[in-house]
Short mmCIF file of the C-alpha atoms (twelve columns), coordinates in Angstrom:
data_MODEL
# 
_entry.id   MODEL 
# 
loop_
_atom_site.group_PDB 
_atom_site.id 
_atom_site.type_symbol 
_atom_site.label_atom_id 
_atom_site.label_alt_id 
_atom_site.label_comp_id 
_atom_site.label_asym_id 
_atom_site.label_seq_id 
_atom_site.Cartn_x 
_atom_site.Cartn_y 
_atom_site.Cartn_z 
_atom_site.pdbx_PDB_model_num 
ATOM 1   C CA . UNK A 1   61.672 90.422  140.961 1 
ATOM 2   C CA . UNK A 2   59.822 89.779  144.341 1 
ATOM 3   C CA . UNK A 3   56.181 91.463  144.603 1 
ATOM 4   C CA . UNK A 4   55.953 93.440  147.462 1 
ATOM 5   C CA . UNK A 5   52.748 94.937  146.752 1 
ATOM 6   C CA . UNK A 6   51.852 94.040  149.952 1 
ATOM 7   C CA . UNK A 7   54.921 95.343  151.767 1 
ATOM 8   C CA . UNK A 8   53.699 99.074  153.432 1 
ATOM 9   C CA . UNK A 9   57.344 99.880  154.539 1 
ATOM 10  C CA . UNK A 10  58.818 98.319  151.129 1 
ATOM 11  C CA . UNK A 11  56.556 100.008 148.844 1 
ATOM 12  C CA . UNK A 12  57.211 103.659 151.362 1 
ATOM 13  C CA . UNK A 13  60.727 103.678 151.550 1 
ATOM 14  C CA . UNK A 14  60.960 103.028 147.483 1 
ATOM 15  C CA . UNK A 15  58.973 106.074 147.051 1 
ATOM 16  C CA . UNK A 16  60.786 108.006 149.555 1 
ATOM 17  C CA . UNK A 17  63.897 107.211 148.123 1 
ATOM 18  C CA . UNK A 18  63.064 108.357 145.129 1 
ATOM 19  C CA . UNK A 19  62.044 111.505 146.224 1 
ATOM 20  C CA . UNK A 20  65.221 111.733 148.153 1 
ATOM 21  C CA . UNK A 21  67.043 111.144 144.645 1 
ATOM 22  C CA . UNK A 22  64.660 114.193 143.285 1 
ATOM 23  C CA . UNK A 23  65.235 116.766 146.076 1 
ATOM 24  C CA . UNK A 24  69.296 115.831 146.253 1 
ATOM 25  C CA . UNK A 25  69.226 116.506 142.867 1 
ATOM 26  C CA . UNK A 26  67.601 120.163 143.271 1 
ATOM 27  C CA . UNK A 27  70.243 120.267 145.945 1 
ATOM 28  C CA . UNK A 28  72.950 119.972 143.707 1 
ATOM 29  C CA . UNK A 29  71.669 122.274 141.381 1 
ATOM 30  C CA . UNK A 30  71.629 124.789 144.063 1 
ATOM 31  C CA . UNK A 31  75.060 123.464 144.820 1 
ATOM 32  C CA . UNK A 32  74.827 121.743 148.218 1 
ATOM 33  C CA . UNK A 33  77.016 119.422 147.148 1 
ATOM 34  C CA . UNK A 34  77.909 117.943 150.685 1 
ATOM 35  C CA . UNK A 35  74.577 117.750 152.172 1 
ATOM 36  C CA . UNK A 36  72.853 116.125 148.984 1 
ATOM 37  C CA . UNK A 37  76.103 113.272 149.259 1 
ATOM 38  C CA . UNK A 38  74.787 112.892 153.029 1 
ATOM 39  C CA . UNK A 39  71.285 112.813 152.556 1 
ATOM 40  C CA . UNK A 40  71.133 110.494 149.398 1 
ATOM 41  C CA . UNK A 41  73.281 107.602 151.408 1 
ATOM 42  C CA . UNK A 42  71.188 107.996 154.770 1 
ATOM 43  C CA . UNK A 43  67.541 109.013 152.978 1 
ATOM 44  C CA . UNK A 44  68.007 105.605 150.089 1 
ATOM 45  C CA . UNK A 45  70.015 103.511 152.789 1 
ATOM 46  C CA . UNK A 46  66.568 103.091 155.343 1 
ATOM 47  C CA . UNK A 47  64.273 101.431 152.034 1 
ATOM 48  C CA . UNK A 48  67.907 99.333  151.244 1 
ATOM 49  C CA . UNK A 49  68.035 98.075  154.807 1 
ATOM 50  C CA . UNK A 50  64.620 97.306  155.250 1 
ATOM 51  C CA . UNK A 51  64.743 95.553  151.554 1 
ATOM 52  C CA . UNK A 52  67.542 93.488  152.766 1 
ATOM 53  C CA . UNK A 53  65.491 92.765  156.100 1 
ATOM 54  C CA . UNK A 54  63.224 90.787  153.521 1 
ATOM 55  C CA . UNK A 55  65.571 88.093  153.198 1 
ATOM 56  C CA . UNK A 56  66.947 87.329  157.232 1 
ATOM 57  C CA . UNK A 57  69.187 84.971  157.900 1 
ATOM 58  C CA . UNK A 58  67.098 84.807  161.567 1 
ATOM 59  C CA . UNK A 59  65.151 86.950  163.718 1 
ATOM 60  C CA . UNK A 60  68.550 88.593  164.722 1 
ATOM 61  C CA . UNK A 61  69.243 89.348  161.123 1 
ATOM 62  C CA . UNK A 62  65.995 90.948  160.612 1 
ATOM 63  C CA . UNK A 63  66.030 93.127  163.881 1 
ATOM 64  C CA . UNK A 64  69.563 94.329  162.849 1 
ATOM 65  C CA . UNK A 65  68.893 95.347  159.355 1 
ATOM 66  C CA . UNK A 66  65.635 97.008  160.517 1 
ATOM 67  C CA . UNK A 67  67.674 99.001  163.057 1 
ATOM 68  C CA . UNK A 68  70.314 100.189 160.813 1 
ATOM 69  C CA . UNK A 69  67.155 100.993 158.865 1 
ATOM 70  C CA . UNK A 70  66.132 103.479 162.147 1 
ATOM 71  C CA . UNK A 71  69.363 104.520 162.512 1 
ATOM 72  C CA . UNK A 72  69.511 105.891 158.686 1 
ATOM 73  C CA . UNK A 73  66.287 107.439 159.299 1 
ATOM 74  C CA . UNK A 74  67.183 109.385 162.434 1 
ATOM 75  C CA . UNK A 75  70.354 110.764 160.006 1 
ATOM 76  C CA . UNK A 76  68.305 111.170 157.148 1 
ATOM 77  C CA . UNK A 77  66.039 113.556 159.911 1 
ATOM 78  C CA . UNK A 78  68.874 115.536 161.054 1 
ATOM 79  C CA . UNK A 79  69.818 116.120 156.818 1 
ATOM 80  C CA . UNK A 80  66.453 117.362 156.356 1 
ATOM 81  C CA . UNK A 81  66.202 119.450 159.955 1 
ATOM 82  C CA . UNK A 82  69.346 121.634 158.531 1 
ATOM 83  C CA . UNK A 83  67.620 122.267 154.552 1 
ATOM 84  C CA . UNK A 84  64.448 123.379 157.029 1 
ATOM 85  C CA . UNK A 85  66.247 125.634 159.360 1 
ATOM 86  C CA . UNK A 86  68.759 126.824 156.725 1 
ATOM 87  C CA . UNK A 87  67.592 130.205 154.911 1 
ATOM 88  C CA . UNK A 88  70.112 129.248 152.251 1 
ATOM 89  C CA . UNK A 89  68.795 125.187 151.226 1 
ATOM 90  C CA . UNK A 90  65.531 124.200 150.113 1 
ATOM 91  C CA . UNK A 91  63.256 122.125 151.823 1 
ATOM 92  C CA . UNK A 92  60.295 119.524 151.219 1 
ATOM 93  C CA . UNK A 93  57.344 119.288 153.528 1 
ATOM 94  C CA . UNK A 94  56.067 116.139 152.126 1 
ATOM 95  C CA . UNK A 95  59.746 114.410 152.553 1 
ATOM 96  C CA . UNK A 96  59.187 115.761 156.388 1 
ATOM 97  C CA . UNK A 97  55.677 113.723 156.353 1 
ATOM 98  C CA . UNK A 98  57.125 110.725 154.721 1 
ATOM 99  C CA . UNK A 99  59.990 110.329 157.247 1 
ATOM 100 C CA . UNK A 100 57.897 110.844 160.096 1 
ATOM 101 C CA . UNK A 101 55.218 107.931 158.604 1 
ATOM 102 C CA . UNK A 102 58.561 105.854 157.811 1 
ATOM 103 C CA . UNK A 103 59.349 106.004 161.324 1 
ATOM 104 C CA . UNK A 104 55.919 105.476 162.716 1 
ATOM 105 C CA . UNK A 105 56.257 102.108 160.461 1 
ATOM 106 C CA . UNK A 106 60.296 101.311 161.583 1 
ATOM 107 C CA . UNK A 107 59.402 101.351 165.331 1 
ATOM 108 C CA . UNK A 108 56.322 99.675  165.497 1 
ATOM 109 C CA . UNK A 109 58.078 96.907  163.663 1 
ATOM 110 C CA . UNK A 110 60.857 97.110  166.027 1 
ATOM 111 C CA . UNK A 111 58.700 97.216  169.296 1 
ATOM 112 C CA . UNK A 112 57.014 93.743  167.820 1 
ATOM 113 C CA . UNK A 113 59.941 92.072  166.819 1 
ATOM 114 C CA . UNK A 114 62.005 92.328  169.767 1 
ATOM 115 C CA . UNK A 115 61.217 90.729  172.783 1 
ATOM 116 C CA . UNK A 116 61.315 91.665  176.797 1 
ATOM 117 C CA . UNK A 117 64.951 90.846  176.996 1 
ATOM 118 C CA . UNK A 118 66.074 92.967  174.042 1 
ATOM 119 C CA . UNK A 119 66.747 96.567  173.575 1 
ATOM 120 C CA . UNK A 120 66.597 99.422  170.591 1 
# 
């Protein structure tokens, strides 16, 4: 196994998307069956994409992966905006901190990585 011990956005989306896994899973215990499908494909699909990013085939590659990464996050937002607003779901402050830190992390590395001619 590769050591990413040194990877900030590797080693946060892991542990975000194993608390996704936990919270989906309190989720389905409540039965909220459809939302917990939703957000455990968008909330474990950001750390997936940016795992894959690890391994480009070019610069291309990586910027793609990392975006699909953004685009799962801004999803995985949207998920957890509903369990807040909803009186009927539970919700997770610290999932609300982690996904705003993830994307903190996503954009920078986007803003860097493309250059003047590209666009998010």
């Amino acid at each position: 196994m590769i050591n990413f011990d040194n990877n900030p956005l590797i080693q946060k989306t892991v542990q975000f998307s194993l608390d996704i896994i936990e919270f989906c899973e309190l989720l389905e215990e409540k039965r909220k069956f459809v939302i917990a499908k939703q957000l455990l494909r968008s909330g474990t699909s950001i750390g997936a994409n940016a795992f894959e990013a690890q391994n480009p085939h070019s610069k291309n590659d990586f910027i793609n992966k990392i975006k699909i990464s953004a685009k799962e996050l801004e999803e995985t937002k949207y998920w957890l905006y509903l369990c807040k607003h909803s009186d009927s779901y539970p919700f997770d402050e610290k999932l609300e901190h982690q996904i705003i830190e993830l994307g903190k992390i996503i954009y920078k590395i986007l803003s860097t990585s493309l250059n003047k001619n590209q666009s998010i």
